[in-house]
N, CA, C and O atoms as a Maestro MAE file, in Angstrom:
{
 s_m_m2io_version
 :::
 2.0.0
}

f_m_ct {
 s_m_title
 :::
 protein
 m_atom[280] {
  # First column is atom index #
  i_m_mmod_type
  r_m_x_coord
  r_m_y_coord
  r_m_z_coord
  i_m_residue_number
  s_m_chain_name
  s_m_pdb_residue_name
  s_m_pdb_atom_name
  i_m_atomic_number
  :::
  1 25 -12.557 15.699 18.948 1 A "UNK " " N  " 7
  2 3 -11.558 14.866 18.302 1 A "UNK " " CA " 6
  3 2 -11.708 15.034 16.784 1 A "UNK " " C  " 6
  4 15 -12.855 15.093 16.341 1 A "UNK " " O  " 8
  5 25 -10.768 15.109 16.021 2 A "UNK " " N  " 7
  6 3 -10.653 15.224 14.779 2 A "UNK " " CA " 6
  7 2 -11.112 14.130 13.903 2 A "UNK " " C  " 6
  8 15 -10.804 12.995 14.267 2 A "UNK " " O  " 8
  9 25 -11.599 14.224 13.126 3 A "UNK " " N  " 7
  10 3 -12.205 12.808 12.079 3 A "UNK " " CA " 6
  11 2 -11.368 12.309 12.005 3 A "UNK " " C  " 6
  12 15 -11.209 11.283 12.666 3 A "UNK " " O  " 8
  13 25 -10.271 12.853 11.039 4 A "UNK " " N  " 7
  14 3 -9.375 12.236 10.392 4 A "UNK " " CA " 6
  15 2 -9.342 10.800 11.721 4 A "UNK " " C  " 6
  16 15 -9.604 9.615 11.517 4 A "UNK " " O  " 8
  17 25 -8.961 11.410 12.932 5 A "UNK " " N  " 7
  18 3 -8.053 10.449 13.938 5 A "UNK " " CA " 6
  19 2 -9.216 9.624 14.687 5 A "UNK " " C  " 6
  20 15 -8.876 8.715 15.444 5 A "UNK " " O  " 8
  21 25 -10.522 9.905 14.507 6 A "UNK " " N  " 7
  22 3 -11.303 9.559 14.935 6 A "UNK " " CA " 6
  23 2 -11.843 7.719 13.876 6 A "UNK " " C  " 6
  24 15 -12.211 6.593 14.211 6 A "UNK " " O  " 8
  25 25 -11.597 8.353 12.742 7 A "UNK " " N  " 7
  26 3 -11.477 7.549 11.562 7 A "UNK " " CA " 6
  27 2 -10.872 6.297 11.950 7 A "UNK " " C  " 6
  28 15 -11.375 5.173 11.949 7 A "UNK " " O  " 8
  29 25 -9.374 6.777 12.379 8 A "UNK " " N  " 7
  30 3 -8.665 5.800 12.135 8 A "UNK " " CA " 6
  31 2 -8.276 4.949 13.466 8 A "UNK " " C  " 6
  32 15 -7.540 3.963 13.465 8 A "UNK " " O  " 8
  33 25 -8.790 5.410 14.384 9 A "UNK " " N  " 7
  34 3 -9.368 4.720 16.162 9 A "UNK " " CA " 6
  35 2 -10.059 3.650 15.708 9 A "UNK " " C  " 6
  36 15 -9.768 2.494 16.016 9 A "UNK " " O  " 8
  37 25 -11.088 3.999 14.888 10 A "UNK " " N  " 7
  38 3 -12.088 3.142 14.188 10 A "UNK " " CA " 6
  39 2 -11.946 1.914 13.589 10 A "UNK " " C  " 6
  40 15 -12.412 0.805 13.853 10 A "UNK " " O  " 8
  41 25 -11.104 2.382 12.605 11 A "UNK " " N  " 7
  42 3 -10.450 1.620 11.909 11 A "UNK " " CA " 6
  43 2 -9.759 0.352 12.331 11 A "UNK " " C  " 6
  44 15 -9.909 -0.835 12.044 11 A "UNK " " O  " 8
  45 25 -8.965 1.017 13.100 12 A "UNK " " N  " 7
  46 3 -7.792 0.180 14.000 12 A "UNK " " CA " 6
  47 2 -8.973 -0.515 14.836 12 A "UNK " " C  " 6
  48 15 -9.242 -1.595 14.310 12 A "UNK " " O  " 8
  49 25 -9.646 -0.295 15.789 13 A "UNK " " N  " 7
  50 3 -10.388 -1.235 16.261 13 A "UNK " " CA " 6
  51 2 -10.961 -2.295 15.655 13 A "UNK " " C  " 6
  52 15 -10.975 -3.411 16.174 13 A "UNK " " O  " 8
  53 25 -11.591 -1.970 14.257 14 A "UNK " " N  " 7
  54 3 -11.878 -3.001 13.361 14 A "UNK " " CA " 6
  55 2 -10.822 -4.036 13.237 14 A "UNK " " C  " 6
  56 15 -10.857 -5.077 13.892 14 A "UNK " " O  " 8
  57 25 -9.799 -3.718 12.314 15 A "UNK " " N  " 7
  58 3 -8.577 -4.404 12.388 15 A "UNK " " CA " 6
  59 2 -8.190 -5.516 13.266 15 A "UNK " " C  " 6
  60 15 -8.157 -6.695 12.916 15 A "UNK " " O  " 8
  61 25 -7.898 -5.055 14.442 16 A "UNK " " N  " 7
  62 3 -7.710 -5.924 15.310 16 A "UNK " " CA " 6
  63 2 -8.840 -7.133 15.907 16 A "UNK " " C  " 6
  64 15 -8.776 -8.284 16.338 16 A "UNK " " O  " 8
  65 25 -9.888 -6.104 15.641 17 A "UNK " " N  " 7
  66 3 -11.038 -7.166 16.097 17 A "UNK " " CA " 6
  67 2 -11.136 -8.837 15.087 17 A "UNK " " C  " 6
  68 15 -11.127 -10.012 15.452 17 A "UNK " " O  " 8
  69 25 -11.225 -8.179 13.732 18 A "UNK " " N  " 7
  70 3 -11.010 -8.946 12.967 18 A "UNK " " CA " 6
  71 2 -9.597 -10.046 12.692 18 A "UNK " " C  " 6
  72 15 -9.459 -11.214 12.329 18 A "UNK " " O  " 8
  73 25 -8.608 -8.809 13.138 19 A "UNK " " N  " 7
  74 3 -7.469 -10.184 13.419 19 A "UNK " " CA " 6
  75 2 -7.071 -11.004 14.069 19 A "UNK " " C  " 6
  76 15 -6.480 -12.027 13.725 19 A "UNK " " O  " 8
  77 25 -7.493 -10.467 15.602 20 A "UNK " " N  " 7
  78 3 -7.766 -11.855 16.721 20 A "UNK " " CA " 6
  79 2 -9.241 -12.632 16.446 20 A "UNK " " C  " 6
  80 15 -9.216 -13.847 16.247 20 A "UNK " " O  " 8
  81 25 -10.185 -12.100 16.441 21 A "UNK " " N  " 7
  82 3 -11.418 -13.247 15.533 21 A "UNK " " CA " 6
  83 2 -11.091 -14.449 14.975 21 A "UNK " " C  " 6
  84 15 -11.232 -15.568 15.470 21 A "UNK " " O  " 8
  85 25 -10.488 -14.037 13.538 22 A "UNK " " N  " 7
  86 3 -9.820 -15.008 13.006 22 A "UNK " " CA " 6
  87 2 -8.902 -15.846 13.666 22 A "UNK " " C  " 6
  88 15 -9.293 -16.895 14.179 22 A "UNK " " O  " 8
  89 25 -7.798 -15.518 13.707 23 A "UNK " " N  " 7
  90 3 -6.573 -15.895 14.606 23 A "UNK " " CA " 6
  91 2 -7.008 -16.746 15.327 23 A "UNK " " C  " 6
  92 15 -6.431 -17.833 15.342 23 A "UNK " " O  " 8
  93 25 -8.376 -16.485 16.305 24 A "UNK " " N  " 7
  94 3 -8.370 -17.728 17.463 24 A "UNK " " CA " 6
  95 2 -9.542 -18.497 16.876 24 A "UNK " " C  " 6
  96 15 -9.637 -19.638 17.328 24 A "UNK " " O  " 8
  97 25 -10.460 -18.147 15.977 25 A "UNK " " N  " 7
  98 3 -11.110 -19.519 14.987 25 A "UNK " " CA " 6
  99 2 -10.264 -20.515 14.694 25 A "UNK " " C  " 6
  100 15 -10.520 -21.700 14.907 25 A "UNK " " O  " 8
  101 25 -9.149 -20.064 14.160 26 A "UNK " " N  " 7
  102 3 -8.619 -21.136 13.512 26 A "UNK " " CA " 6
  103 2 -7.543 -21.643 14.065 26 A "UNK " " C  " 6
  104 15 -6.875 -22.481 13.459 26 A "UNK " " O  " 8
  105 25 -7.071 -21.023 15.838 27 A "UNK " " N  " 7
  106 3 -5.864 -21.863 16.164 27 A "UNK " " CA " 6
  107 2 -6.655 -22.265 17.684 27 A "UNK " " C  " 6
  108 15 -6.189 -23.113 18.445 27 A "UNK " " O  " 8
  109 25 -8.122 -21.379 18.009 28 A "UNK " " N  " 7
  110 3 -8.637 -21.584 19.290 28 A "UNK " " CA " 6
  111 2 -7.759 -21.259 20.784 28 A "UNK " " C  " 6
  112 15 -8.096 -21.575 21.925 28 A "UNK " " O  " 8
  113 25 -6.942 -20.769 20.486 29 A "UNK " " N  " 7
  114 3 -5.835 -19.566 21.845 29 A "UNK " " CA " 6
  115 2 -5.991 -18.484 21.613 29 A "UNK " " C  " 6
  116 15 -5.749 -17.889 20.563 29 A "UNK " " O  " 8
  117 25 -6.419 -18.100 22.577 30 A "UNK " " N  " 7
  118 3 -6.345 -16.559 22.889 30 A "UNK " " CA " 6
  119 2 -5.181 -15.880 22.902 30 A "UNK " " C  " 6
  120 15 -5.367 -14.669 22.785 30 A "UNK " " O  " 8
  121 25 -3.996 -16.215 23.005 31 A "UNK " " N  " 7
  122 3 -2.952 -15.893 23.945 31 A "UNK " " CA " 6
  123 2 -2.662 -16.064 22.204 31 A "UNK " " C  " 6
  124 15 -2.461 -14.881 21.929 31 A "UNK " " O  " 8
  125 25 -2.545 -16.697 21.099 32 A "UNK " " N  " 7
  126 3 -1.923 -16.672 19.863 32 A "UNK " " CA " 6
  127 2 -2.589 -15.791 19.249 32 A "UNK " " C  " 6
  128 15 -2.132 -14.896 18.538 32 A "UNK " " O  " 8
  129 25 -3.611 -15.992 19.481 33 A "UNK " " N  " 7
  130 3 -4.645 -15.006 18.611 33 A "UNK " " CA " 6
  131 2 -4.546 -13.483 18.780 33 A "UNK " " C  " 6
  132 15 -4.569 -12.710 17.822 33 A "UNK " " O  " 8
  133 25 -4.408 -13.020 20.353 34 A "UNK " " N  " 7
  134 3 -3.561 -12.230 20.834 34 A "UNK " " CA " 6
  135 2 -2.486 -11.539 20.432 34 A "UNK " " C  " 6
  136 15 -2.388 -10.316 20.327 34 A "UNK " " O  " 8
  137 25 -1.597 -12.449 20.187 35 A "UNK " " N  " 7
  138 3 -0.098 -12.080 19.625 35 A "UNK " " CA " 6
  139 2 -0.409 -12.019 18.171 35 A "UNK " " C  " 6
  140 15 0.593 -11.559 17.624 35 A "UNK " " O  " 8
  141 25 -1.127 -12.215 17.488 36 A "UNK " " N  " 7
  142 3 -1.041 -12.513 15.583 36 A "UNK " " CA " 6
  143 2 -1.487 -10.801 15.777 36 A "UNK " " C  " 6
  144 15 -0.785 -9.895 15.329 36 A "UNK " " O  " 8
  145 25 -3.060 -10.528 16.688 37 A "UNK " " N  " 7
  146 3 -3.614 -9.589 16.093 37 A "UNK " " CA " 6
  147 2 -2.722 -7.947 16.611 37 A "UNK " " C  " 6
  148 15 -2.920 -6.820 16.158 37 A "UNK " " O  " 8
  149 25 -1.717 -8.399 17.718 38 A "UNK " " N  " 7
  150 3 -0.971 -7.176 17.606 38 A "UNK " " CA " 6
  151 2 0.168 -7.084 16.767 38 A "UNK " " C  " 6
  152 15 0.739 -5.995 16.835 38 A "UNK " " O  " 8
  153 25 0.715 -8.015 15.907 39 A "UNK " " N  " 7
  154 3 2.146 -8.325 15.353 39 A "UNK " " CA " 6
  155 2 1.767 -7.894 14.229 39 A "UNK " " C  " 6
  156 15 2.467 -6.974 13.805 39 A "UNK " " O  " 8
  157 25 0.553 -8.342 13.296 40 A "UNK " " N  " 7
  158 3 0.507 -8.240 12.187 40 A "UNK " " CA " 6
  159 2 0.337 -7.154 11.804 40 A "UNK " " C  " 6
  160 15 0.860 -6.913 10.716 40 A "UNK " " O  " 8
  161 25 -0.448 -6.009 12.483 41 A "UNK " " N  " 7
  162 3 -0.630 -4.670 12.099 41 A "UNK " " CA " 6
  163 2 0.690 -3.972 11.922 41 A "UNK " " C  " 6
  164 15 0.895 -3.245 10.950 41 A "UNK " " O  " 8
  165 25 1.664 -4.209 12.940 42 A "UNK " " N  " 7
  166 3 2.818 -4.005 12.755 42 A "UNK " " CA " 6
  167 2 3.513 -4.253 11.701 42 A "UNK " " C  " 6
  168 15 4.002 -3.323 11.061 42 A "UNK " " O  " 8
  169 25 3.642 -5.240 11.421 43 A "UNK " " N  " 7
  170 3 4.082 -5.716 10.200 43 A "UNK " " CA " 6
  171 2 3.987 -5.326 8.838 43 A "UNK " " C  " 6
  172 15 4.736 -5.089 7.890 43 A "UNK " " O  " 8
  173 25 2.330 -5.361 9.204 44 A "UNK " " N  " 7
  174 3 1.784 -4.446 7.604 44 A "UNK " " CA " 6
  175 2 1.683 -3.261 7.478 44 A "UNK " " C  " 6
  176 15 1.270 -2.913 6.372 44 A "UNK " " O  " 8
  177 25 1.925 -2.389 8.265 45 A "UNK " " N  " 7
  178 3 2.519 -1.092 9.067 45 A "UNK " " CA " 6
  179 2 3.758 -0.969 7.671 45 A "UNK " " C  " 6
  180 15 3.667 -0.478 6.546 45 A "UNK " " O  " 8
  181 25 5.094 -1.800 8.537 46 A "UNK " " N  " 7
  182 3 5.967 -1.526 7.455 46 A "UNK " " CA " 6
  183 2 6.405 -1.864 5.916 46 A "UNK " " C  " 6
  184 15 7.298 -1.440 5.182 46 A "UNK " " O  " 8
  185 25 5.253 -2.923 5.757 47 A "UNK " " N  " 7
  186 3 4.662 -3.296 4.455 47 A "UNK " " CA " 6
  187 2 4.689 -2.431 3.774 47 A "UNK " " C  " 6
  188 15 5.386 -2.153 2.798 47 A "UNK " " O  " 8
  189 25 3.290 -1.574 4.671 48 A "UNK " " N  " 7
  190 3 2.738 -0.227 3.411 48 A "UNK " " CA " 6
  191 2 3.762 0.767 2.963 48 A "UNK " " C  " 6
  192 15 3.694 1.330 1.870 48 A "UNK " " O  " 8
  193 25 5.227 1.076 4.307 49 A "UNK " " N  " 7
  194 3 5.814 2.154 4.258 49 A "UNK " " CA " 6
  195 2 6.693 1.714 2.694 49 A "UNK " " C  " 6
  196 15 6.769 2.689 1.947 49 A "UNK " " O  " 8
  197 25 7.230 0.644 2.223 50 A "UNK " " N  " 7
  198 3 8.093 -0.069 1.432 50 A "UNK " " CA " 6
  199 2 6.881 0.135 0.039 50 A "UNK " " C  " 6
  200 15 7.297 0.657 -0.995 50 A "UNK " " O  " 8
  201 25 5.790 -0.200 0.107 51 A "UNK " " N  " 7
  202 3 4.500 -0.394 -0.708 51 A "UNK " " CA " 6
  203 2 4.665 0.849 -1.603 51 A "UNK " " C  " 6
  204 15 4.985 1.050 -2.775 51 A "UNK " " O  " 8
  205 25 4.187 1.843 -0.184 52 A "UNK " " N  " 7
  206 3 4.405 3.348 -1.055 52 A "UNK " " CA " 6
  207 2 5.786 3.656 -1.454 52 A "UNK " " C  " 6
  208 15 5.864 4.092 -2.603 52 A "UNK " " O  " 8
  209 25 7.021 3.534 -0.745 53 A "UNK " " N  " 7
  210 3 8.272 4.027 -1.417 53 A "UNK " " CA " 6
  211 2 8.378 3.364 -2.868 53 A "UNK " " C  " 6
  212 15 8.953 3.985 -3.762 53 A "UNK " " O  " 8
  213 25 7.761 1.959 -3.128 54 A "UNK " " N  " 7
  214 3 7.791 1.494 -4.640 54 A "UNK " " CA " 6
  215 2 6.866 2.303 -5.223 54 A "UNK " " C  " 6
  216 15 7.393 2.590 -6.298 54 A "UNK " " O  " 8
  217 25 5.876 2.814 -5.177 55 A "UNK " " N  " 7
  218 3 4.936 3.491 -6.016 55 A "UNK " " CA " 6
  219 2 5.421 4.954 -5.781 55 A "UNK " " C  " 6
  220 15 4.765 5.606 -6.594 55 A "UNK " " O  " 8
  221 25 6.015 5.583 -5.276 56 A "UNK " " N  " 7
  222 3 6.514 6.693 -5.238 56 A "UNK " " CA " 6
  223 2 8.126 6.492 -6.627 56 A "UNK " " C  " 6
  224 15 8.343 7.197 -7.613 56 A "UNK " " O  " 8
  225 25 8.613 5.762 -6.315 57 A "UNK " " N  " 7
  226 3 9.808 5.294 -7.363 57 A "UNK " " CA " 6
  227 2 8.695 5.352 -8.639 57 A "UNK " " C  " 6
  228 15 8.403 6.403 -9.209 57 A "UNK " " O  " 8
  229 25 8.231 4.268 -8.918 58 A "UNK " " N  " 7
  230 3 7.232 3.781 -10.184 58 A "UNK " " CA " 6
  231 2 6.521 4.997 -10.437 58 A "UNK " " C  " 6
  232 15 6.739 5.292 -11.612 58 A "UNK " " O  " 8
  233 25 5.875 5.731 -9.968 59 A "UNK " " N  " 7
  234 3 4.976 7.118 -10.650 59 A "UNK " " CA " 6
  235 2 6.544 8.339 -10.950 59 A "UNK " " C  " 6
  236 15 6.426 9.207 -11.815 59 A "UNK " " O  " 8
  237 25 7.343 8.268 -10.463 60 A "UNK " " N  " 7
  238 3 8.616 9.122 -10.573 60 A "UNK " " CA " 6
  239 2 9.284 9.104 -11.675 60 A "UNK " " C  " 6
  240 15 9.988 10.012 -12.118 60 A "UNK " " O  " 8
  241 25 9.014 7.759 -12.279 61 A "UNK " " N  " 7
  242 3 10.029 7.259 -13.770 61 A "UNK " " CA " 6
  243 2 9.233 7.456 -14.800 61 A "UNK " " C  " 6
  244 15 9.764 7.584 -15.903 61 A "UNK " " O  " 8
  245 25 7.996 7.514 -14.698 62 A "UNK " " N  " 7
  246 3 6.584 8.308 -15.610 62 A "UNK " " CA " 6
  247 2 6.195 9.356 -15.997 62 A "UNK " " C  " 6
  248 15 5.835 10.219 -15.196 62 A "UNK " " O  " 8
  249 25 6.172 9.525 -17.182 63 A "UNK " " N  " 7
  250 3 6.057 10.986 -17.397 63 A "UNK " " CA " 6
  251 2 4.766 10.495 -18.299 63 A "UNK " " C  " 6
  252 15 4.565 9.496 -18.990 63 A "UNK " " O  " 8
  253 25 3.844 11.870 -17.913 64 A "UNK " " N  " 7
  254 3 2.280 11.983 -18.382 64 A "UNK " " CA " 6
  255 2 2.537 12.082 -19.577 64 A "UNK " " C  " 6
  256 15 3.241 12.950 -20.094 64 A "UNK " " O  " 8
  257 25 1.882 11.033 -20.204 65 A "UNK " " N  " 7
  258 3 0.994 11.559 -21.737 65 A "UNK " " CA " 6
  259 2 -0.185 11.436 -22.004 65 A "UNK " " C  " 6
  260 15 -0.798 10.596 -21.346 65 A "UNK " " O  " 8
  261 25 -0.801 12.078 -22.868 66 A "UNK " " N  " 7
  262 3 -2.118 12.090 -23.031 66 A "UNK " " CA " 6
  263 2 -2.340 10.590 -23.809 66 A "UNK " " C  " 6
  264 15 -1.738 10.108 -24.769 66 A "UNK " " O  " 8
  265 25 -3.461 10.060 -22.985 67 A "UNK " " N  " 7
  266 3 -3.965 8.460 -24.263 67 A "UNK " " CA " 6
  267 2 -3.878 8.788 -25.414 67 A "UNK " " C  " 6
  268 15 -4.184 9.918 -25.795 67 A "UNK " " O  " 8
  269 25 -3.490 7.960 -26.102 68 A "UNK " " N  " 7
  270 3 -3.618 8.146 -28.033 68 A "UNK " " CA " 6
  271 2 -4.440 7.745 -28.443 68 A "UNK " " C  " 6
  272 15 -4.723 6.550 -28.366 68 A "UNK " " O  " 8
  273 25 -5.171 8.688 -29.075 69 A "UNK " " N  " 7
  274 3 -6.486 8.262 -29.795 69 A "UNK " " CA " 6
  275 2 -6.760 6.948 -30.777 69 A "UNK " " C  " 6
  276 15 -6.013 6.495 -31.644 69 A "UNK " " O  " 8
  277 25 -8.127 6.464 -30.342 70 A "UNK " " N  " 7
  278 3 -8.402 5.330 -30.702 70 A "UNK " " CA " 6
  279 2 -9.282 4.838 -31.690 70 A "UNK " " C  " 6
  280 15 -9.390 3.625 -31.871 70 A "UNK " " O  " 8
  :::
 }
 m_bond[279] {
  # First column is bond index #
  i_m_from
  i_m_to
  i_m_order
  :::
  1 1 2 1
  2 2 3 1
  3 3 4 2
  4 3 5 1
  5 5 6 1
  6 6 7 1
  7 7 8 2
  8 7 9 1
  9 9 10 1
  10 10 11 1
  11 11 12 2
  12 11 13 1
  13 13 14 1
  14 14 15 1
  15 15 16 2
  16 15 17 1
  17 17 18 1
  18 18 19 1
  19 19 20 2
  20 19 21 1
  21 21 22 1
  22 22 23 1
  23 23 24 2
  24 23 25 1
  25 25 26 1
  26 26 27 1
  27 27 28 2
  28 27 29 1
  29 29 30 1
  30 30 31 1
  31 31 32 2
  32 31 33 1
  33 33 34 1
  34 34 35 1
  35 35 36 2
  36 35 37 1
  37 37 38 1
  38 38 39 1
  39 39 40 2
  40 39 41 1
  41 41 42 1
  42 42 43 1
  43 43 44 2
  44 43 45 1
  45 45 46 1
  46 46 47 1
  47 47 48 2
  48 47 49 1
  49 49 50 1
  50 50 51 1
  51 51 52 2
  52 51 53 1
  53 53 54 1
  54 54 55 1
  55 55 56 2
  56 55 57 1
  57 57 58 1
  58 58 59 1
  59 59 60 2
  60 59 61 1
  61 61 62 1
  62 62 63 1
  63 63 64 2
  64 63 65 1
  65 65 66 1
  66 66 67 1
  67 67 68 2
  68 67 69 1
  69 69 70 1
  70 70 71 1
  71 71 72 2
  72 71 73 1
  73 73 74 1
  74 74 75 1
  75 75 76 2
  76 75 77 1
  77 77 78 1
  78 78 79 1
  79 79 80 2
  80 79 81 1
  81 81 82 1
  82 82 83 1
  83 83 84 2
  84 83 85 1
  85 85 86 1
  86 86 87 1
  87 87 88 2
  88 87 89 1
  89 89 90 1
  90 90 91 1
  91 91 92 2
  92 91 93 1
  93 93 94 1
  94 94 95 1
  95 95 96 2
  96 95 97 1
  97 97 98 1
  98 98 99 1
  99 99 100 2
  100 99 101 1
  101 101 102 1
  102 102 103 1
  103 103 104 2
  104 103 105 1
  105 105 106 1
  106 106 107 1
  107 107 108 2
  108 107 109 1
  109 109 110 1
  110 110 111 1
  111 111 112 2
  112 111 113 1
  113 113 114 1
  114 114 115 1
  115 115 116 2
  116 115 117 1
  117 117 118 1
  118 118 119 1
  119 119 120 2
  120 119 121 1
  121 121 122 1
  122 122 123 1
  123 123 124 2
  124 123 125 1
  125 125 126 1
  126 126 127 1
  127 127 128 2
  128 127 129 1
  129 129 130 1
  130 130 131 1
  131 131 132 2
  132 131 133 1
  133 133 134 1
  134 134 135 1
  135 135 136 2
  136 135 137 1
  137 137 138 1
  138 138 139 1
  139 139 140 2
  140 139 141 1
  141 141 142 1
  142 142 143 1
  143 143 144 2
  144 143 145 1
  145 145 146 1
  146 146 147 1
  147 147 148 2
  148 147 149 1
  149 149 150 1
  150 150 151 1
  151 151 152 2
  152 151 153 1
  153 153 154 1
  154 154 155 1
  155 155 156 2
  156 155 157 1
  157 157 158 1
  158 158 159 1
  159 159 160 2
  160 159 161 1
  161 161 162 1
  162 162 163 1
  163 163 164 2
  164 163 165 1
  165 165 166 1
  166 166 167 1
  167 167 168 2
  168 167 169 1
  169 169 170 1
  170 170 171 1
  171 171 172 2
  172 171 173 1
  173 173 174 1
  174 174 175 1
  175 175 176 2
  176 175 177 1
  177 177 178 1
  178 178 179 1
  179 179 180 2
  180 179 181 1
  181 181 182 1
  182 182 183 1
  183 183 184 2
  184 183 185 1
  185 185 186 1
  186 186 187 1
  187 187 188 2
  188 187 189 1
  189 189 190 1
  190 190 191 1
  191 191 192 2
  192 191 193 1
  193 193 194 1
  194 194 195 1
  195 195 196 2
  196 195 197 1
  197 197 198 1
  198 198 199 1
  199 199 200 2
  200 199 201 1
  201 201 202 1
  202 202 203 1
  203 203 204 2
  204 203 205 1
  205 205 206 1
  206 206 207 1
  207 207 208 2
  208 207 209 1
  209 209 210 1
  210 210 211 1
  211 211 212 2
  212 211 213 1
  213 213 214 1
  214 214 215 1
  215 215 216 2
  216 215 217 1
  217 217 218 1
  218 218 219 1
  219 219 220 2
  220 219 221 1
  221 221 222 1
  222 222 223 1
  223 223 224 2
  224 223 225 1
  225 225 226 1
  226 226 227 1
  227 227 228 2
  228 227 229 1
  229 229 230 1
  230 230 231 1
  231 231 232 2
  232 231 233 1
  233 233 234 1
  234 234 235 1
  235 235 236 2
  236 235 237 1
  237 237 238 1
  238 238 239 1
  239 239 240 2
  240 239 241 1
  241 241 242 1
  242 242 243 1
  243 243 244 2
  244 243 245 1
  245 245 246 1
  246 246 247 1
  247 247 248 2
  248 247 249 1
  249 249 250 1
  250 250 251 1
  251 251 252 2
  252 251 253 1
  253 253 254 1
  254 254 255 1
  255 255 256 2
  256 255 257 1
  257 257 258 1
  258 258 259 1
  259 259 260 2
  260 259 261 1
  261 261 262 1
  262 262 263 1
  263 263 264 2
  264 263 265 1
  265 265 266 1
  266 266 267 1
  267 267 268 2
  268 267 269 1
  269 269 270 1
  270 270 271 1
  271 271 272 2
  272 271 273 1
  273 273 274 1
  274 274 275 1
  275 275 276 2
  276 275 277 1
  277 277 278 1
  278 278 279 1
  279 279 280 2
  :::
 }
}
């Protein structure tokens, strides 16, 4: 298996672990805690895709200059 994807198996397991964890600390259902920790990845899924299209815009309208000496 490839790192890269191996990485991010990883990852994602973390994630979720940590988001139902939480989730049912603080509402004590499984069944909510459940639903938060598969929804939200989703969610922030298309977060990031919007995240990067703004920083792809914002580095696009920039043009490099060198710092001015100080």
């Amino acid at each position: 298996m490839p790192t890269d994807l191996l990485k991010t198996l990883t990852y994602l397991t973390i994630h979720l672990t940590v988001g139902f964890s939480v989730a049912y600390l603080m509402t004590g259902s499984a069944e909510i805690a459940g639903g938060i920790a598969l929804v939200e990845p989703c969610v922030n899924a298309i977060a990031f895709f919007f995240h990067e299209k703004a920083w792809k815009g914002f580095l696009s309208g920039r043009s490099i200059e060198p710092a001015a000496a100080t």
